[in-house]
Backbone bond lengths (Angstrom), bond angles and torsions (degrees), N, CA, C in turn:
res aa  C-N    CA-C-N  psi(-1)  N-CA   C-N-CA  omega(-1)  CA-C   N-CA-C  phi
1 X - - - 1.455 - - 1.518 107.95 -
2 X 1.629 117.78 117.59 1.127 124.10 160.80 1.555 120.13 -40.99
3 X 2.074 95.02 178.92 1.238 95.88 139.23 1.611 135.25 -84.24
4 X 1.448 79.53 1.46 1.590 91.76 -154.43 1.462 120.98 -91.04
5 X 1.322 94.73 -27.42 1.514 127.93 142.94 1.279 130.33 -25.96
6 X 1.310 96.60 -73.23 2.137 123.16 169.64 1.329 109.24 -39.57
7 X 1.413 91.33 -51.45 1.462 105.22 -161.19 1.667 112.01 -81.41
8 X 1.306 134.50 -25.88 0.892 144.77 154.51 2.034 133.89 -65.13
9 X 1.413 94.92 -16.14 1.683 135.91 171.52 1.698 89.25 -61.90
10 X 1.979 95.93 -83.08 1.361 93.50 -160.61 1.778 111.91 -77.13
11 X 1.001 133.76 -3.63 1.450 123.59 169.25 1.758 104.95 -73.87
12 X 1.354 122.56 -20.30 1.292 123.06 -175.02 1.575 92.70 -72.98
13 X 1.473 109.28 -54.70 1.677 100.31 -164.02 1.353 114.32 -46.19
14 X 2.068 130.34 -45.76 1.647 100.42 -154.51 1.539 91.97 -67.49
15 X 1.271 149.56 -12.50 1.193 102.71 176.21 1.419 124.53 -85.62
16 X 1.174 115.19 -0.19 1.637 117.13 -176.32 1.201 110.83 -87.62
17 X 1.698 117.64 15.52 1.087 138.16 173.52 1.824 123.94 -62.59
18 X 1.656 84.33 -42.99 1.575 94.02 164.03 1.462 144.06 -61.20
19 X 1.765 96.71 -35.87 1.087 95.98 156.20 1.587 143.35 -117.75
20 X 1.135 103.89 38.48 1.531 105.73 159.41 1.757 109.62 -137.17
21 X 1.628 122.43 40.41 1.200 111.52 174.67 1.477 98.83 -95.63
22 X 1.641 123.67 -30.64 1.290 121.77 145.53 1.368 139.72 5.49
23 X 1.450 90.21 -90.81 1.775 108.59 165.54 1.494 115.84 -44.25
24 X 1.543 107.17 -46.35 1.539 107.44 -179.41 1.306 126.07 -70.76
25 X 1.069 108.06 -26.21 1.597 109.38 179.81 1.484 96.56 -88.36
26 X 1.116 139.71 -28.70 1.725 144.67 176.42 1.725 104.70 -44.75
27 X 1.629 104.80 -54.52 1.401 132.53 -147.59 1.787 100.91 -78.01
28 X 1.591 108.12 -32.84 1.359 123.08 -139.69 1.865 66.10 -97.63
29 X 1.461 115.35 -54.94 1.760 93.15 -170.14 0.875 124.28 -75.56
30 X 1.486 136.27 -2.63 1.196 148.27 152.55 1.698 112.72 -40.89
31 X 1.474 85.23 -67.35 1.762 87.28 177.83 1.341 125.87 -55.00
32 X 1.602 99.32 -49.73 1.486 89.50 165.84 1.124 149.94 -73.41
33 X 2.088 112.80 -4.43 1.157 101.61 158.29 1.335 109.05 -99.73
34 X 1.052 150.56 -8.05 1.813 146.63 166.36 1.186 109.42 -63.92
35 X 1.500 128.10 -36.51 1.429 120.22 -160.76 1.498 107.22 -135.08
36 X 1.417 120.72 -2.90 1.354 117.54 -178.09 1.004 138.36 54.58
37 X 1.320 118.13 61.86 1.577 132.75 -130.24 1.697 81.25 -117.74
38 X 1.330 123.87 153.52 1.671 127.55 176.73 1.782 111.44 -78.37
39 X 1.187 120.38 149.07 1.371 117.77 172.97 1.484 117.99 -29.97
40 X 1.350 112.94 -57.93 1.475 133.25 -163.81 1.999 108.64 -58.03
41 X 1.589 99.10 -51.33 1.729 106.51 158.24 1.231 117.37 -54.92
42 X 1.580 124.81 -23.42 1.371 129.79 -148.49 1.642 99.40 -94.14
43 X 1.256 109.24 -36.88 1.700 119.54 169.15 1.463 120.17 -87.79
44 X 1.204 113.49 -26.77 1.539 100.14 150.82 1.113 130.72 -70.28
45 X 1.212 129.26 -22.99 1.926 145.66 -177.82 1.896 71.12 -66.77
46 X 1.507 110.86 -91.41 1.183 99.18 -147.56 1.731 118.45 -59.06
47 X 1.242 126.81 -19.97 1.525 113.35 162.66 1.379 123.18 -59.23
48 X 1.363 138.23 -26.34 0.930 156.22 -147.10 1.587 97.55 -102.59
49 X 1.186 124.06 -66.74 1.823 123.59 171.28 1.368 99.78 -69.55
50 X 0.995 143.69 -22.13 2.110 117.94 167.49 1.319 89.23 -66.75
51 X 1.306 116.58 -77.46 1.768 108.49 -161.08 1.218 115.04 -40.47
52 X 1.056 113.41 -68.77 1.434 108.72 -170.32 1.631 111.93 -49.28
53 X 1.064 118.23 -61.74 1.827 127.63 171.27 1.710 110.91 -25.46
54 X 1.795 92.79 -46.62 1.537 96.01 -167.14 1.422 98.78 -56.94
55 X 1.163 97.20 -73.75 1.690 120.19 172.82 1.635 112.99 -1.68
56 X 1.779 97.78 -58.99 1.356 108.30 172.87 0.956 127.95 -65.56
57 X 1.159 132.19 -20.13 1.865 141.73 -167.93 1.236 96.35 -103.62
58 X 1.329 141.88 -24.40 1.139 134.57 -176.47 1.527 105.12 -121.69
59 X 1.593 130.99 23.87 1.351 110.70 139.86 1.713 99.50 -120.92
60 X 1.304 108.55 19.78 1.697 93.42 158.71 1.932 111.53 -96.13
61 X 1.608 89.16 -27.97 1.623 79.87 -172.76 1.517 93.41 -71.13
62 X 0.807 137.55 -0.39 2.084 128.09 -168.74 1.990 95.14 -100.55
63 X 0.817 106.65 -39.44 1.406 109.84 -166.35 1.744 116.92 -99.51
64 X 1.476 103.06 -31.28 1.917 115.02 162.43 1.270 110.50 -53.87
């Protein structure tokens, strides 16, 4: 794996941004109503599954 690679990884993610902020905000109210998790956990849950997700969708489409 390049740099060129990397670098082509994360320019793929903001757009794969669209589709997994979805899931995150889905995931994040989930938690907070099953487990009662505080606002502040509640926006990290969901920052935490877009990025990472994006991340994922856009180093499978680079590497599939």
């Amino acid at each position: 794996m390049t740099s060129h690679d990397i670098l082509i990884v994360l320019v793929m993610t903001f757009p794969m941004f669209i589709f997994t902020i979805f899931p995150g905000i889905k995931l994040g109210e989930y938690l907070e109503a099953h487990y009662n998790i505080q606002e502040k956990h509640k926006r990290a849950v969901v920052i935490v599954v877009t990025f990472a997700g994006a991340l994922a969708l856009s180093l499978f489409l680079h590497f599939a």
